[in-house]
N, C-alpha and C positions, 0 to 999 in steps of 0.2 A: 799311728794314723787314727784319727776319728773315726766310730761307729757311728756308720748312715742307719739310723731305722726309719724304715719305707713303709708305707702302709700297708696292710693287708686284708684287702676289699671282702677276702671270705671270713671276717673275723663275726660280724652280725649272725651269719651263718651258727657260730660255733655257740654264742649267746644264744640265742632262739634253741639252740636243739637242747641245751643244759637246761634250759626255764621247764623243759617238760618231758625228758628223755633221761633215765639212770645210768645209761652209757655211751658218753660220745668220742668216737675213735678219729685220733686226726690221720691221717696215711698220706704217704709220699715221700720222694727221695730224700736218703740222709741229706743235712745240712742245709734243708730245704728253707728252716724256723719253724717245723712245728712245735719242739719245748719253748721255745722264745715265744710265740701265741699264745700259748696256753698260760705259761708262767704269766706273761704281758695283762693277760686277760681277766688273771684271777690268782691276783701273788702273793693271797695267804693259804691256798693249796698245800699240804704236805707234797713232797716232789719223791720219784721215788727213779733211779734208773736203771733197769735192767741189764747196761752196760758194766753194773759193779757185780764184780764176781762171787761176791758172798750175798748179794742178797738173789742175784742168778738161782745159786744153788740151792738156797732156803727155798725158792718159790718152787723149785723143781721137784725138790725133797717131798715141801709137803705143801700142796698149792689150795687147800682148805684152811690148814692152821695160817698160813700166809696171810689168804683176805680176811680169815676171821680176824688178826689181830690190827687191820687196817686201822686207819682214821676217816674220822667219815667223810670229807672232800679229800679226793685223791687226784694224783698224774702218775699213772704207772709211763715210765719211757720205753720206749724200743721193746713193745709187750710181744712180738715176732719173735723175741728169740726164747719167751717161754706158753708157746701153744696151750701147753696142758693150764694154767692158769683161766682160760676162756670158761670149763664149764664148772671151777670154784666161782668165780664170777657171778657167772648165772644164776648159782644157788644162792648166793649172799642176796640177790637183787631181786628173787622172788621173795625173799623175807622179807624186802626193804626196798620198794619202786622209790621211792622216793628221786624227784631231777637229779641230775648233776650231781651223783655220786663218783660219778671216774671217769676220769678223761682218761684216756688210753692214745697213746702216738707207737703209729708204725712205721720202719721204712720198709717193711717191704707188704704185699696185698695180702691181707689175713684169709681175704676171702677167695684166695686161690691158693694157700697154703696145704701141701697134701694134708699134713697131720695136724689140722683143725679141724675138728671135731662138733665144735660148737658155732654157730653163726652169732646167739646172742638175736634171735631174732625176733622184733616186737621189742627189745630191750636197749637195743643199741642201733645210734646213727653212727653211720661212717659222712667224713665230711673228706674233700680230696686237695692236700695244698700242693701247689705245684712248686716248682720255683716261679721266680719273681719275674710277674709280666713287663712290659715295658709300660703299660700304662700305672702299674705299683709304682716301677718305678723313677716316672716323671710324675707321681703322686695326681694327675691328669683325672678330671672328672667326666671324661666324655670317652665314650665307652663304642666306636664302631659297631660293633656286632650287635649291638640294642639299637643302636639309630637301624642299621640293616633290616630287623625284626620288625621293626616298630611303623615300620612306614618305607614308602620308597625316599630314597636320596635327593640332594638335587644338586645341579648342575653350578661350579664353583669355578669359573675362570678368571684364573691369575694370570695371565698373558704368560709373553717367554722367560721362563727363570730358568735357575740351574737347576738341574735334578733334586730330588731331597735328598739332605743330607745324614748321616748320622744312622744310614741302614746298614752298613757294612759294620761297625760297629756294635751296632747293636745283635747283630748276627755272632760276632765272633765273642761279646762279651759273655751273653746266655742271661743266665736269672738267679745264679745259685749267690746267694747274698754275701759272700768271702772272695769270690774275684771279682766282683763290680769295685772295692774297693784296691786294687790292685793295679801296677800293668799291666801291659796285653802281655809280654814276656813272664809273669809273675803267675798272671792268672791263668797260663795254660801250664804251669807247676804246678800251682796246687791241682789241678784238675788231672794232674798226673797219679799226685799220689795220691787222691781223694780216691780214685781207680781201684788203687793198688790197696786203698784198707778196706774198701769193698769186698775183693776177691778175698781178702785175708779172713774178715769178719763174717762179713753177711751171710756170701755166699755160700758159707760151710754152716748157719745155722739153718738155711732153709731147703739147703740142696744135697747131694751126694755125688759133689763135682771132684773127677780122678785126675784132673787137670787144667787148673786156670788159666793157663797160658793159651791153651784151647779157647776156651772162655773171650777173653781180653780177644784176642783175634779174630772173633768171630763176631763180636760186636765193634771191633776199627773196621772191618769189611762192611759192616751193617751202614755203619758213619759213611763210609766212601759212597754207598749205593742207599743213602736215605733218601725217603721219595718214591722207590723204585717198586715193582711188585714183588710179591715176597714170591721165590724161584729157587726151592728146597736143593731140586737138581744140582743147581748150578754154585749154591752153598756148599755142597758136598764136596763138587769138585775143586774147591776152589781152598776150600780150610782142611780138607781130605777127613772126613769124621763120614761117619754113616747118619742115615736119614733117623733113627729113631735119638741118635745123639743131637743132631741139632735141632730136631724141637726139644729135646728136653731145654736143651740149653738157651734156644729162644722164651721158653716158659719162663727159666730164673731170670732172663733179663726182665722180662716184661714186669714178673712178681716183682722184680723190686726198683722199678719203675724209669728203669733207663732205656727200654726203645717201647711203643706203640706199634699196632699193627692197626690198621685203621680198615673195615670191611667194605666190599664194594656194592653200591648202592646197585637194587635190581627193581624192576617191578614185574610179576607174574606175568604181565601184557607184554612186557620189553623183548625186543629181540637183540641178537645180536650182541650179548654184553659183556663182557670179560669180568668171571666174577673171582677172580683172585684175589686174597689184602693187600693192602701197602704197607712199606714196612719202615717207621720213621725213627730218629733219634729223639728222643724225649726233650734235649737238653740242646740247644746249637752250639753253644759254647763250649760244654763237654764233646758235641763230636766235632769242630774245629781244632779243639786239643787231639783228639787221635785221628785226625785227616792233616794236622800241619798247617791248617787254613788261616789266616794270617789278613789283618785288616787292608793291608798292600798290595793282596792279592786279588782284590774285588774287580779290577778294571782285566787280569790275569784271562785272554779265552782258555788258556789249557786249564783253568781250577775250578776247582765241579763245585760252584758256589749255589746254581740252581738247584738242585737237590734239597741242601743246604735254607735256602732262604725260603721253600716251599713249606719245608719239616719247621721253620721258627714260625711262618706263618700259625699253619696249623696248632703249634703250642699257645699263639696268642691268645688265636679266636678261642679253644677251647679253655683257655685261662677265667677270658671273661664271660664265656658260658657259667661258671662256678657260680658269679654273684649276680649275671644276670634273667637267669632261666637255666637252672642245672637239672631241666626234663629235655634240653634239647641231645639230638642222637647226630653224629658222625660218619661220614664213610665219603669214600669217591665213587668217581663216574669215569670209568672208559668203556667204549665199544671195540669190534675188531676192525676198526676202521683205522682205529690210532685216536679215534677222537676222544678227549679227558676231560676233566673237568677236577679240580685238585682237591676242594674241597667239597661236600655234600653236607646242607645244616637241613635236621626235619626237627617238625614238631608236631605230632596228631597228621593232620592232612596237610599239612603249609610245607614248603622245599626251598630252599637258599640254595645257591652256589657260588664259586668262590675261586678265583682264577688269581694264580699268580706267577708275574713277570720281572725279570729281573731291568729290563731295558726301561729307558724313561721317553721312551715313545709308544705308542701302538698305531697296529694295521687291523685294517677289518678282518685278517682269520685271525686276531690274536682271539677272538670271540667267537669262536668258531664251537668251541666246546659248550659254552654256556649254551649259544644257540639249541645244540643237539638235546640239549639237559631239558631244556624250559619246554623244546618239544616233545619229549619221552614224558618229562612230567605231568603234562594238560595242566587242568584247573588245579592243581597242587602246587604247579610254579607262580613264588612270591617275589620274583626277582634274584639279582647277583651282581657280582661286583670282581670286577679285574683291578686287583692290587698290582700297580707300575711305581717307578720311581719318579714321574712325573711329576708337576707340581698340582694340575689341571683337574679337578674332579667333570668327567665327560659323558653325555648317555653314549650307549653304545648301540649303533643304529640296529635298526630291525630287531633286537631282543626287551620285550618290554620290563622295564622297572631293571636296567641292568648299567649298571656304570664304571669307566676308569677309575676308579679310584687312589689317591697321593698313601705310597709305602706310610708315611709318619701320622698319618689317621687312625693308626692304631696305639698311638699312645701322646697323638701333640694333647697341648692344653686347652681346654675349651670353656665357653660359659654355661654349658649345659648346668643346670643345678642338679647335686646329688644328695640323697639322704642317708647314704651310704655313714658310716663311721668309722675314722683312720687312728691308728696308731701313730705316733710319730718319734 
C-alpha cells in the first residue's frame, strides 16, 4: 500500500524555533510522525534513536562523554527514556548556543517526568505534535478555530440536504498516520497492539507500574466515559485499585499523551460552578478501538458515540490551536444546574465556546449552555459555536456572535489563502 504523507501545519513552528533556539523538543504520542518531521525537515541531520539498546546504554553510562562526542546538528529520538542526558545537554549548549543544535523527540511529557531534573530552560523550545487533524488530513486551508477568533461567523444556508457525511468516520478513524491507511477492521489491530508495545515499552521507562493490565483497563473505562468529569470515587470502585493508585496511573496516561484532563473554566464572580476536570481520550480512533465503536454504529442509540465525538471535537480545535494561536488556554463550563458548555477557548480577556451535538437538527435549548457561558462571561464573551451534523451554518437566537455550525467545517476545503508550508 502507498504512503500518504499529509501535511503538517506545525512544521513552520519547528523551523522558526531552530532559526534561533539550541534545543527544540518535538513531544507527543509514539507513532505520531515526530522522527518523519524532523527527518522531512532537515535530512542531512545525523539521526540518532534511543530505541537502540547500545547506544541506550552508552548515553546512560556516561551522558557527558555521549554529547561530547556528538555532531553538531543532531535528532536525539525517544530522548524519555534517557532523562539523565537533559543536564549533559545543557552543559554542551552553554558552551555552544548556537540555533538548532538538537532536535530532541519525545513520546512521552519531559516536563512532567518525575526524574527530570533539567527543564533546559531559556535553552529549549518544546513544540506539541499531536496526531493528524482532519484538517492535515484533507490537506484543507481553512482553519474553523481562526475564522471563530478572528471575527464573528456568518450565516450559510444551504436549504434541506443530508446530514454531513463522513463524521462517523472520521471519528472512528482518529489521526494516528498507520490506520488512516488501513481498514476500519485493520486499523483497530494495529491500535491494539500499538497499546500493547506501549505498556510493554514506554510505560516501564517512565513509571514503576506492578501491573499493566490494571493500566490498559483503567484507560478502556476512561474510553467508555470520555467527555465525562473525572470521578476518582467511582474509578476506584469500578477498576477496584485505591485512590493514590489511580492518579498515579492517570499521570502515566496523560505523560505519555493518551488521555487529557481538560480544567473547568471558573471566574472569582461565578457562582454556582462545578469545578471538577474532564477527562478525555486523546486519540478517537484509539478509544473506538477499546470501546468496540464501529463506523455502523453511528445511527446505534445504545453506543456511547457522544462522549466519543465531543473528545474528537476537542482534539481538532486544540490541533489547530498548534499553528493557529498556541497562547490560546482550554477548559469547560458546567454549573450545578447541569448546564455545560464543552468546550472553553480564552485568550488574555477574549472567551469562545464550543457546543457539540451529535443530531443534525437543533432546538433552542440545544444553546442553552452557550447562553449561560456568554452570561457568566460579560464583556469577555467573543462569541460560540454549536458543532451539528447539519448542513446549515445558523445564528443562534438571543446568544450574540453564536452559531450552528456544519460537523465538516472543521476540516472541508476552502478558499481561504494560507501562508502556512506543507510537506507532502
Amino acid at each position: 500500500m502507498t504512503t500518504v504523507h499529509h501535511p503538517r501545519y506545525l512544521q513552520q513552528q519547528v523551523l522558526d524555533a531552530l532559526a534561533d533556539t539550541p534545543v527544540v523538543c518535538i513531544l507527543g504520542p509514539r507513532q505520531v510522525g515526530k522522527t518523519t518531521l524532523a527527518r522531512r525537515l532537515q535530512p542531512d541531520r545525523t539521526y540518532t534513536s534511543f530505541d537502540d539498546a547500545t547506544l541506550l546504554a552508552a548515553a546512560r553510562d556516561d551522558p557527558l562523554g555521549f554529547v561530547a562526542g556528538l555532531p553538531a546538528a543532531m535528532i536525539l529520538d525517544e530522548v524519555q527514556r534517557v532523562p539523565e542526558l537533559l543536564p549533559a545537554i545543557k552543559l554542551s549548549v552553554d558552551h555552544d548556543r548556537r540555533p538548532g543544535r538538537f532536535i530532541l523527540t519525545g513520546s512521552a511529557n519531559l516536563l512532567l517526568l518525575p526524574d527530570v531534573q533539567e527543564s533546559l530552560a531559556g535553552r529549549m523550545e518544546v513544540i506539541y505534535l499531536n496526531p493528524l487533524s482532519e484538517q492535515e488530513k484533507h490537506h484543507s486551508t481553512y482553519s474553523l478555530l481562526e475564522a471563530m477568533i478572528s471575527g464573528p461567523l456568518k450565516p450559510a444556508i444551504t436549504g434541506i440536504q443530508p446530514p454531513v457525511a463522513g463524521v462517523a468516520e472520521a471519528v472512528v478513524r482518529g489521526g494516528y498516520p498507520e490506520p488512516n491507511t488501513r481498514t476500519e477492521q485493520r486499523a483497530q489491530q494495529w491500535y491494539r497492539q500499538y497499546l500493547n508495545a506501549i505498556v510493554q515499552r514506554d510505560v516501564r521507562d517512565i513509571a514503576n507500574i506492578r501491573d499493566s493490565d490494571e493500566l490498559l483497563r483503567l484507560l478502556k473505562l476512561i474510553a467508555l466515559r470520555t467527555g465525562n468529569l473525572v470521578n476518582i470515587s467511582n474509578l476506584m470502585q469500578d477498576v477496584g485499585l485505591q485512590r493514590d493508585t489511580i492518579g498515579r496511573y492517570l499521570s502515566v496516561l496523560e505523560r505519555l499523551f493518551l488521555i487529557r484532563t481538560l480544567p473547568a473554566w471558573h471566574r472569582n464572580a461565578a457562582k454556582r460552578l462545578i469545578k471538577a476536570p474532564k477527562i478525555h481520550i486523546v486519540d478517537s480512533g484509539l478509544g473506538c478501538a477499546l470501546t468496540g465503536l464501529k463506523t455502523a454504529d453511528w445511527h446505534q442509540p445504545t453506543k456511547p458515540f457522544g462522549g466519543m465525538l465531543e473528545s474528537f471535537v476537542v482534539q481538532q480545535l486544540i490541533c489547530q490551536s498548534g499553528w493557529v494561536d498556541n497562547e490560546l488556554s482550554f477548559s469547560h463550563y458546567r454549573d450545578k444546574d447541569q448546564v455545560e458548555v464543552d468546550l472553553v477557548i480564552e485568550q488574555d480577556d477574549r472567551l469562545w465556546g464550543v457546543e457539540v451535538k451529535k443530531a443534525a437538527s437543533i432546538q433552542a435549548r440545544d444553546g442553552r449552555g452557550l447562553a449561560r457561558l456568554a452570561e457568566q462571561a460579560g464583556d469577555s464573551w467573543q462569541g460560540g459555536i454549536l458543532l451539528y451534523t447539519g448542513t446549515n451554518t445558523l445564528p443562534l437566537a438571543e446568544i450574540p456572535n453564536a452559531f450552528a455550525v456544519p460537523m465538516d467545517r472543521l476540516w472541508q476545503m476552502d478558499s481561504v489563502p494560507s501562508d502556512r508550508q506543507s510537506s507532502s
